[in-house]
Each structure stands twice: as C-alpha cells, then as structure tokens.
Wavefront OBJ file of the C-alpha trace (Angstrom):
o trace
v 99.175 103.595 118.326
v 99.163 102.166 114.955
v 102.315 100.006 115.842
v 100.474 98.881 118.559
v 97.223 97.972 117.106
v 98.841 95.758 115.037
v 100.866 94.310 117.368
v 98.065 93.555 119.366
v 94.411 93.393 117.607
v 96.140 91.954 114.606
v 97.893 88.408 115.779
v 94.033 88.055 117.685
v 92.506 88.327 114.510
v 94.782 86.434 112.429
v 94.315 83.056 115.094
v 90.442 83.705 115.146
v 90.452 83.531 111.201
v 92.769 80.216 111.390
v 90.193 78.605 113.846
v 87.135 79.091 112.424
v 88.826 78.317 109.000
v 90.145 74.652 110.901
v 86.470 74.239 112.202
v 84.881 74.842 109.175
v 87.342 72.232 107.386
v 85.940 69.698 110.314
v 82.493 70.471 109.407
v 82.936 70.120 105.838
v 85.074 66.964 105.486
v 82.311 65.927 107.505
v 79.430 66.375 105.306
v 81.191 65.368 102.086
v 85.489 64.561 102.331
v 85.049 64.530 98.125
v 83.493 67.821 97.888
v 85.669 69.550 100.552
v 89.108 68.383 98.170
v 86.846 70.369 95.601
v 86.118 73.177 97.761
v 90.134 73.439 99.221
v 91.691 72.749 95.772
v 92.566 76.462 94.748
v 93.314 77.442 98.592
v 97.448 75.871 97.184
v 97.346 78.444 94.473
v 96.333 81.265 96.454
v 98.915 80.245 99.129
v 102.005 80.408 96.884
v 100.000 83.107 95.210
v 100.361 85.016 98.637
v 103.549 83.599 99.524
v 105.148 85.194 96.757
v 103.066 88.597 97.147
v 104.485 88.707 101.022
v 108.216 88.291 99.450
v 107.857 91.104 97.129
v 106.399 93.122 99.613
v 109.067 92.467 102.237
v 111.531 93.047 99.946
v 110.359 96.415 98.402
v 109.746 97.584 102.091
v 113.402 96.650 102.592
v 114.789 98.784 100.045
v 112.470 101.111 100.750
v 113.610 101.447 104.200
v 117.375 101.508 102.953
v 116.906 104.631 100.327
v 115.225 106.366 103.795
v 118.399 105.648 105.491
v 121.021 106.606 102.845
v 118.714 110.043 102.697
v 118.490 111.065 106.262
v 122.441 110.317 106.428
v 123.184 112.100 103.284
v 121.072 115.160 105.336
v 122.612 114.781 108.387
v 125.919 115.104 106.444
v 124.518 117.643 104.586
v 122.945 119.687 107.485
v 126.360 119.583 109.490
v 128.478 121.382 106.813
v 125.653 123.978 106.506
v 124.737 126.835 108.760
v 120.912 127.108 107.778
v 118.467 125.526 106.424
v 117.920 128.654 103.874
v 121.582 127.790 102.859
v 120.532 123.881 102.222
v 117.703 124.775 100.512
v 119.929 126.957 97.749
v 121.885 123.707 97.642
v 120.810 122.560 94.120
v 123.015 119.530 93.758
v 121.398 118.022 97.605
v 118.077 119.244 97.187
v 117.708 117.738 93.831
v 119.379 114.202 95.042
v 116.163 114.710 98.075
v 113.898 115.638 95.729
v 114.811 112.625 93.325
v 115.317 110.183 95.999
v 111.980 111.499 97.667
v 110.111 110.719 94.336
v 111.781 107.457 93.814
v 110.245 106.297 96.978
v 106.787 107.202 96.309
v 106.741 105.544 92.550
v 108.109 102.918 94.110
v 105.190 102.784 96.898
v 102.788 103.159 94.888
v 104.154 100.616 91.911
v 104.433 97.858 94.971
v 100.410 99.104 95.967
v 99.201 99.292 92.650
v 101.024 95.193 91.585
v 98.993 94.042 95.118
v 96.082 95.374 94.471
v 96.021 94.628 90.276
v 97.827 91.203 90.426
v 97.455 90.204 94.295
v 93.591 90.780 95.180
v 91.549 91.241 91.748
v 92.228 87.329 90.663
v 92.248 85.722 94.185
v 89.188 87.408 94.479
v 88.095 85.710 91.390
v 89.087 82.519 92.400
v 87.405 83.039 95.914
v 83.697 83.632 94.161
v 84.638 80.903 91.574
v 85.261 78.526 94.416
v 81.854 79.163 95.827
v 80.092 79.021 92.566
v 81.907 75.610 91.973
v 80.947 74.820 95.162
v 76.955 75.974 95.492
v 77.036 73.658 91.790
v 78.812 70.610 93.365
v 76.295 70.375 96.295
v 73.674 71.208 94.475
v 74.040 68.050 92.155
v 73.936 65.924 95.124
v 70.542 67.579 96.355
v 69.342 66.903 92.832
v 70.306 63.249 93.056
v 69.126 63.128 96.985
v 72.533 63.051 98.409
v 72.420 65.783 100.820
v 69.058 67.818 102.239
v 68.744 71.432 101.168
v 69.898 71.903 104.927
v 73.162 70.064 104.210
v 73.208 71.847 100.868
v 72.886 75.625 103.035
v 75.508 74.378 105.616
v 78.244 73.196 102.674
v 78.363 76.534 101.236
v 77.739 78.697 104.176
v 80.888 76.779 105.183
v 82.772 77.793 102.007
v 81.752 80.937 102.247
v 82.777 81.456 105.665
v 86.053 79.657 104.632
v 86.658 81.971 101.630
v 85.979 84.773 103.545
v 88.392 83.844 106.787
v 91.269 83.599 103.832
v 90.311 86.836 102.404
v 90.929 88.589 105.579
v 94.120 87.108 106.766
v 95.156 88.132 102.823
v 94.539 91.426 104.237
v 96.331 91.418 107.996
v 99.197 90.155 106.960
v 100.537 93.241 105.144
v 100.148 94.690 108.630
v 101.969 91.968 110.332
v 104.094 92.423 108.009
v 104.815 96.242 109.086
v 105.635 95.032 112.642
v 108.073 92.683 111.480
v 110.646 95.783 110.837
v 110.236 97.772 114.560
v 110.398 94.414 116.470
v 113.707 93.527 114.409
v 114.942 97.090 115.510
v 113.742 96.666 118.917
v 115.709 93.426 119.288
v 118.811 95.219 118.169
l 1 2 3 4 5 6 7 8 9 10 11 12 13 14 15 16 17 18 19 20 21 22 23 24 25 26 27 28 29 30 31 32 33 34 35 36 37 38 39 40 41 42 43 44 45 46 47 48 49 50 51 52 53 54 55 56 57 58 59 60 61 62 63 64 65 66 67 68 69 70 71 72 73 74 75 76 77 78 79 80 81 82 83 84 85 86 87 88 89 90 91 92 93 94 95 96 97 98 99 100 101 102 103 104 105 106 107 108 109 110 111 112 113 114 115 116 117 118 119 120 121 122 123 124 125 126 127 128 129 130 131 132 133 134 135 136 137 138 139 140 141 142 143 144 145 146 147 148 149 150 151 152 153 154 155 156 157 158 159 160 161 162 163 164 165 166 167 168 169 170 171 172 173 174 175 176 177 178 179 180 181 182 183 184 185 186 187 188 189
C-alpha cells in the first residue's frame, strides 16, 4: 500500500504544491515585480541545492539496491549447496559476509539519512525563514514610505510564506517519488 500511496496521493500533491506556488508568483509579481526577484532569489540555490541532494540519494539507493542483490544471490547460492538452514547458520565464512554486508547497508542508510537531514533540510530551512524575514523587512519599508497598505503588506508575505512553505513540502515528496522511480523501472522490464 505504501507503493501505492505514493504512486498515487504523491504526484496529486506534488502538482497542487506547483500551482499554488505559480499562483502565488502571479499574485506577487503583481503587487511588487522588484520585491518578488527579492523574495525568489534563493529559490536557484535551493534548487541545485536539491538537485544535487536527489542525485546522491538516487545514487546511494542504487548501490544500495545492488549490495541487496549480490546478497540474496550469494544466499541463494549458498542455500542450494546446503541442506539446512542450521548447517548455513554454522557457516562462519557466509554468515559473516551477511552479517558484514547486512551492516554495510544500514551505515550506509543511515549516513545517506543523517547527510539529508544535517546538510539537506537544516540550512534550506534557514534560508526559507531568512527569505521571509527579508521579505516581512522589504515590504515593510514600503508601508513605512506609503508604498503598499498594511493589507498589501499582509498579502506579500502571506504569499511568501505560502510560497516557502509549498517548496518545503515538495523538498519532502520527492524522496518518495523518488522510491517509485525503482518498482516502475522493474515493472517496465
């Protein structure tokens, strides 16, 4: 069911967040086309930021995947040339290969978690509340000099926010778009 959520709630979610980020650009360039550039300016950084997260990702999910393969084989081989599975477990040459490749996988998980989490979604979350701080000052500075109405002012950053916030969650489906890129690849096989 998992496999299916994702294939099915997820790519929903992901084109709700890109529309009501595109409507909220429409609004925005609207009230101010200068303050908007300020507003979208890190939205680059995060992208290649992201871009480059994704790759890493894919890639330790690939060889991931591949170290599974080479051990079920190895088992399978394994398995054949033994009668039980009391016999396999006295095997200390395989079971210490399992146990080693079994452990490799999980530091390897959790290295791959712990560099998105630490270097992924601490500083783009940083960026995301500096963004609306720059912004609430920006628009604020043109209520000051009677620019914009406090109205105006609300709707800029309620904007940003919403924009900020639309990013921030398509940041987090796309890992799990990401997981149904491997089973559809199989399917198609």
């Amino acid at each position: 069911t998992d496999l299916s959520q994702n294939m099915l709630e997820e790519p929903r979610h992901f084109l709700r967040c890109v529309a009501i980020i595109v409507s909220q650009f429409v609004v925005l360039f609207e009230i101010s086309p200068t303050l908007l550039f300020w507003a979208i300016l890190p939205v680059p950084v995060v992208a290649f930021v992201q871009y480059q997260g994704v790759k890493s990702r894919k890639k330790t999910n690939r060889r991931m995947r591949n170290m599974s393969d080479q051990a079920a084989a190895d088992t399978a081989e394994i398995i054949k040339e033994i009668r039980t599975v009391r016999e396999f477990a006295k095997e200390p040459n395989e079971a210490g290969k399992f146990k080693a490749a079994s452990s490799y996988r999980a530091t390897i998980e959790e290295l791959a978690t712990a560099i998105m989490h630490i270097g992924f979604g601490w500083p783009l979350f940083l960026v995301f509340m500096a963004n609306r701080c720059q912004a609430m000052y920006n628009i604020a500075n043109g209520v000051y000099d009677a620019q914009f109405s406090v109205g105006v002012a609300i709707q800029f950053v309620t904007g940003v926010s919403m924009v900020c916030d639309h990013l921030r969650i398509i940041m987090d489906i796309m890992p799990k778009l990401m997981k149904i890129e491997t089973p559809m690849k199989r399917l198609n096989e």
